[in-house]
C-alpha positions, 0 to 999 in steps of 0.5 A: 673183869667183871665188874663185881669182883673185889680188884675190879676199879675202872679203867676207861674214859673215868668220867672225862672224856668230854671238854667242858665250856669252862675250860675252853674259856679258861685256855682262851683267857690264858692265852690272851694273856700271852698276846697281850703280855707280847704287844703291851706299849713299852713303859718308862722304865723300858725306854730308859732301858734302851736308851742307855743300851743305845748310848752304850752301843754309840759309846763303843763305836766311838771307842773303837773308831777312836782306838782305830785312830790312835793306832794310825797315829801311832803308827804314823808317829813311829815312822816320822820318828824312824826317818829322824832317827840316826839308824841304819835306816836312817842312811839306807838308800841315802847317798847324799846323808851318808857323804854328808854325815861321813864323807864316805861314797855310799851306804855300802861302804859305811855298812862294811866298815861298820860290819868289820868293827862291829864284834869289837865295839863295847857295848853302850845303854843308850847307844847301838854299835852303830851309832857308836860308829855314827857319832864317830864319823859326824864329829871327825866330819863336821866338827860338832861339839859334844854339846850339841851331839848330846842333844842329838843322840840324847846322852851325856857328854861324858858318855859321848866323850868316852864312847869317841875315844873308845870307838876311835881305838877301835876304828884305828886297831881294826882298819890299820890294814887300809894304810899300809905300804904298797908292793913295788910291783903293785905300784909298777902296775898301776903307775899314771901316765903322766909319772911314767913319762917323767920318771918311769916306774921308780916314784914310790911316794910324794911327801909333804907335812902338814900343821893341825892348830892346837890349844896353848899347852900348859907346860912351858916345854910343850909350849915351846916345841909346839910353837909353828914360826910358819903359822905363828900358833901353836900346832902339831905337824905330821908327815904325809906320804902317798902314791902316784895313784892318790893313796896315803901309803904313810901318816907319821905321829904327831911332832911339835910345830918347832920341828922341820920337816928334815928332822920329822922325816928322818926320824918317823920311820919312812926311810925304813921303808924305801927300796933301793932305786925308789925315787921319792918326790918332796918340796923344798924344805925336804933336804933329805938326800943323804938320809935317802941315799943311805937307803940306796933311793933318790929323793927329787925336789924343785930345784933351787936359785943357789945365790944366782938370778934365775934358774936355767931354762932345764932346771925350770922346765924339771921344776914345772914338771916336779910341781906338777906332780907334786901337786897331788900330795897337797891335794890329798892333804887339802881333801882330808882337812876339808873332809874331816873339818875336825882337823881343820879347826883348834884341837883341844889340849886334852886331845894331845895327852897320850893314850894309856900305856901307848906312846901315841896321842888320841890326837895321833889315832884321830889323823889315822882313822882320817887318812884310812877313810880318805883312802876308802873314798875315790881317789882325787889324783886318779880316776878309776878308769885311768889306771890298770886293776892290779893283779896282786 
């Protein structure tokens, strides 16, 4: 465009196409600035800075590695404190604890006890079903006073009381099953040896009583029927049967000490259950061969002197033989006290009062639940191998 027209204004160059010295210095004034503002020496304030930034970071990893070491502590305090607690853990794997604490054979046969009652125990705040059922089992086996249990499983005495008695009724409804009766043919079956060649195939039952020393009742009659002249203290008796095999067939209710042995058996209800043909094996005191041989049965005891010097040579060697066979009631009656101690010690009048709306005693139930884990256990009369599997 010419440069005389109206609309013509320059375009090119504008007067600046070269870089004056001034402005070479002032682009290196600047950036001299830059440099030194990077590497200026650090002041106070700046070291203060970092330093706190440091403390704070040697805080954190001292924080963390003191967390790390807590959890670990923690982690081992929960475990000492679950090998201490009375759990199922506590008993897995651990033979010894259960004999010990149950008198059971092992783990296994705790847990399916455990298993079978377990839908029907009530439900407690500070304990589980289990420990129900433990408490149970260590106060029928070692005799502890609620006391000292209450310190153990951290409750009351009247919550432990209760949850005793409520797990016994329990334990006595729901393993009845284990004391029971068993078939002739089953008996047949599995009959020992040594009771094969002295009586064949007919002993049904061994019989014997047994006393449990009690509190002094209160009541003058009570008094006077619990009165035992054969301990001198005040008991309750039982009548105990079991098979040749060693298994307690039958436990009466509890009966004052003033009652023989003769009147308890007549009228507890075992000779309902005899067969025509059984032979039934008794000490002494048991004179019971018209009540049994209205049932159509034999009862054979030792035999006795009847006012003359000696016995005859074939009523000692019968008697030798009776005695040693009889022998294995009062080793199942001694292994069951001794197992459970509770029933070795002075039972407690409150004990003897009878369970609402039933006849029998927490005492009753108590002998019960005894024998039904005696019969859960080998047997002391027969090794396992010595006898044949019954079919039944």
């Amino acid at each position: 465009m010419d440069e005389s027209h109206p609309d013509w204004a320059p375009a090119l160059h504008l007067g600046h196409s070269e870089v004056t010295d001034a402005e070479e210095e002032h682009g290196d004034q600047a950036e001299a600035a830059v440099e030194e503002e990077e590497y200026r020496e650090p002041t106070e304030t700046d070291q203060q800075a970092a330093e706190r930034l440091r403390a704070e970071c040697q805080f954190c990893a001292q924080s963390s590695a003191e967390v790390t070491r807590l959890l670990q502590e923690n982690r081992e305090l929960r475990s000492e404190l679950n090998k201490l607690k009375l759990d199922e853990e506590f008993f897995k794997d651990n033979t010894e604890k259960v004999r010990y604490y149950t008198g059971l054979p092992c783990f296994a046969v705790l847990f399916s006890m455990f298993t079978t009652v377990k839908p029907f125990l009530p439900v407690a705040k500070k304990l589980s079903q289990f420990q129900m059922v433990l408490l149970t089992l260590i106060r029928l086996r070692l005799d502890l006073p609620i006391q000292h249990l209450s310190h153990i499983f951290n409750a009351s005495r009247s919550a432990l009381s209760a949850t005793f008695a409520d797990t016994i009724d329990v334990l006595y409804a729901r393993l009845a099953p284990l004391l029971y009766w068993p078939e002739r043919h089953c008996l047949q079956a599995t009959m020992p040896h040594q009771f094969l060649q002295a009586f064949g195939k007919r002993v049904a039952i061994i019989v014997d009583c047994f006393e449990i020393r009690t509190e002094m009742p209160s009541n003058l009659m009570e008094r006077a029927q619990s009165f035992s002249h054969h301990t001198g203290t005040h008991t309750m008796k039982y009548l105990i049967g079991i098979t040749p095999q060693g298994l307690i067939s039958f436990i009466s209710k509890g009966w004052g000490g003033r009652a023989s042995d003769m009147h308890i058996t007549e009228n507890c209800g075992l000779l309902n259950k005899l067969l025509p043909g059984d032979v039934v094996l008794a000490d002494r005191g048991f004179n019971i061969k018209d009540s049994v041989g209205m049932m159509c049965a034999e009862v054979i005891i030792p035999a006795f002197t009847k006012r003359r010097c000696q016995l005859d040579v074939k009523d000692v060697e019968d008697t030798r033989a009776i005695a040693h066979l009889r022998i294995h009631v009062e080793r199942v009656v001694g292994n069951l006290r001794n197992k459970y101690t509770l029933l070795h010690n002075t039972i407690p009048a409150s004990l003897l009062l009878p369970c609402k709306d039933e006849e029998c005693t927490l005492l009753d139930k108590i002998v019960n639940v005894c024998c039904i884990l005696v019969n859960m256990c080998p047997s002391v009369v027969v090794r396992p191998d010595e006898t044949e599997k019954c079919a039944c």
